[in-house]
N, C-alpha and C positions, 0 to 999 in steps of 0.2 A: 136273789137277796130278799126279795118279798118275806113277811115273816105276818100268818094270816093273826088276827086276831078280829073279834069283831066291835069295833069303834068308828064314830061317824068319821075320820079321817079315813077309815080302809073304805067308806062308803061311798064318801063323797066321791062327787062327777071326777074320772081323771081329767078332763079339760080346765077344770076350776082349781086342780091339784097345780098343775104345769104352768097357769097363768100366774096365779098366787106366787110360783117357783123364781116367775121369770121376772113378773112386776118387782118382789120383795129383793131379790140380788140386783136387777139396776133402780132399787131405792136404797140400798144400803151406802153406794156411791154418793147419795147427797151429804152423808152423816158429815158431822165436824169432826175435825180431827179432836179428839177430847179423851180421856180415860173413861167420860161416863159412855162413851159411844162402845166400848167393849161388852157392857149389858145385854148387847141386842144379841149375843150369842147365846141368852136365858129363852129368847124365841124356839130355836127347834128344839131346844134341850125340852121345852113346856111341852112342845109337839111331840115330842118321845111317850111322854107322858100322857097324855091326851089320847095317843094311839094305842096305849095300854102297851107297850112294849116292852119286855123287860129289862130289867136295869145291866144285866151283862151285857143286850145285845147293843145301848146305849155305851157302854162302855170300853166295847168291842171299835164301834166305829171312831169312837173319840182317838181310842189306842192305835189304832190304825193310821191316822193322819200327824201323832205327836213328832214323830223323825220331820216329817215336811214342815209342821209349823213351827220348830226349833230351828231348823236351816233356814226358813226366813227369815224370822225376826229377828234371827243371829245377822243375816245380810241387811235385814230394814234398819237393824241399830248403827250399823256401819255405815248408811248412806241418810238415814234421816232422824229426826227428834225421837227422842220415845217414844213422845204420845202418837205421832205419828204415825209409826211402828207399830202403835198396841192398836190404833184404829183400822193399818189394814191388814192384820191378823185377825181383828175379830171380823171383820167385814168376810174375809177370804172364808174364818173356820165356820160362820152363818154359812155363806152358800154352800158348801162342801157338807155341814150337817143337814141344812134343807133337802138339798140332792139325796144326798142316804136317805133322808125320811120317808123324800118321795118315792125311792125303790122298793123302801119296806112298805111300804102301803098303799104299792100300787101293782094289780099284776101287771107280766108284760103284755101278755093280747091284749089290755085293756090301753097299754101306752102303745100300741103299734094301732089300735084302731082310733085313738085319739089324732096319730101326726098325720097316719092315711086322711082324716077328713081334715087337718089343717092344712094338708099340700093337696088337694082338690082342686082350687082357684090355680094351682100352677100348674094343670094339665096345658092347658093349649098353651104352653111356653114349652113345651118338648116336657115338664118333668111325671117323672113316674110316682106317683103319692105311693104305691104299695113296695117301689123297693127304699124309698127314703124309709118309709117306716120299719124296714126289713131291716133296715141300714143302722139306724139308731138302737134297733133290737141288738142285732149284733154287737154295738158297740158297748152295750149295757153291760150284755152276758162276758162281753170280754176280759170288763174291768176286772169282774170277780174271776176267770177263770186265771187270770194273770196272778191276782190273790193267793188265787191255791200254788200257782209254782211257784209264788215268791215261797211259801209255807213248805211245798218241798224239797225244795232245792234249801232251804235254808233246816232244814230235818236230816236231808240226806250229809248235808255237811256236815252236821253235828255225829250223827250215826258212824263216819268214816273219820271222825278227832280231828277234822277239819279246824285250823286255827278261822275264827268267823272275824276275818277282815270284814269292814264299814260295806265295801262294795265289793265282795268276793262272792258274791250271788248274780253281780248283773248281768253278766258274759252266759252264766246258766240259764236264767230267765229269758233273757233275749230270744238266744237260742231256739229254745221250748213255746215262747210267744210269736217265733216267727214258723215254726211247723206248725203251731196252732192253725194260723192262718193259711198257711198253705192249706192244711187239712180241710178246712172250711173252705176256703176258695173253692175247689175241688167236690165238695160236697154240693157246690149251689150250683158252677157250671152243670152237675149229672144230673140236678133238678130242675135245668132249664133259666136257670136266675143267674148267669154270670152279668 
């Protein structure tokens, strides 16, 4: 998902990227519950911006999460006040845009040598810093490959006059997301990394 451009967000340290990441989502938790607390979603949207990115691919990730933030705030309005509602929508669609930013503007060697030297200190407790960081890689690369089957299995449907039920994709995706993994498994066992 990386997307290079050259801006001091693609530059800066990814350690100061990931902290920034982690500090700003458990600060967003203090916000009040308010309508003006919904603002703080102009933070990564600035950061789009800042990173010179351009405005489809900002508006790629936005398009990409509207189905999940409609199903909640559909379920937040049924269990609590608006405001309350609209505060953790925006709280949720902050971290969820932060996160993307961080992927587009950060490679991943660069994120897998960052978490290898944050899990250092937790050698002599049994942990392995190079496959944790292996771990998170993977998990990254996942997201998006899942993307793409959501995109073809949601193509091939269309292609074949598939009536496109709400969830007439998830049974395909599953599927195709669990041979991924198999596939992958399989690939790290033959490389010595199960």
């Amino acid at each position: 998902m990386y997307y290079p451009t050259w801006s001091f967000i693609h530059r800066a340290p990814t350690g100061v990227k990931l902290a920034l990441l982690a500090i700003g989502s458990a600060a967003l938790f203090f916000l009040p519950d308010s309508y003006w607390s919904t603002l703080v979603v102009a933070v990564p949207l600035l950061g789009y911006l800042l990173a010179r990115l351009p405005l489809r691919i900002m508006a790629t990730d936005v398009a990409r999460m509207a189905f999940l933030l409609v199903f909640l705030l559909i379920t937040q309005l049924i269990f609590n006040e608006p405001e309350v509602a609209a505060t953790v929508i925006a709280r949720l669609t902050t971290i969820i845009l932060g996160a993307q930013l961080f992927t587009r503007t950060t490679k991943i060697k660069h994120l897998v040598a960052s978490i290898e030297k944050l899990m250092t200190p937790l050698k002599p407790l049994g942990a392995n810093p190079h496959k944790i960081a292996l771990a998170v890689a993977l998990m990254l690369s996942a997201l998006g490959q899942i993307m793409g089957f959501i995109r073809q299995v949601r193509d091939a449907q269309r292609a074949r006059g598939v009536k496109l039920a709400p969830w007439a994709w998830v049974v395909p995706v599953l599927v195709l997301s669990l041979k991924h993994a198999d596939d992958m498994a399989d690939a790290l066992v033959v490389r010595g990394l199960d």
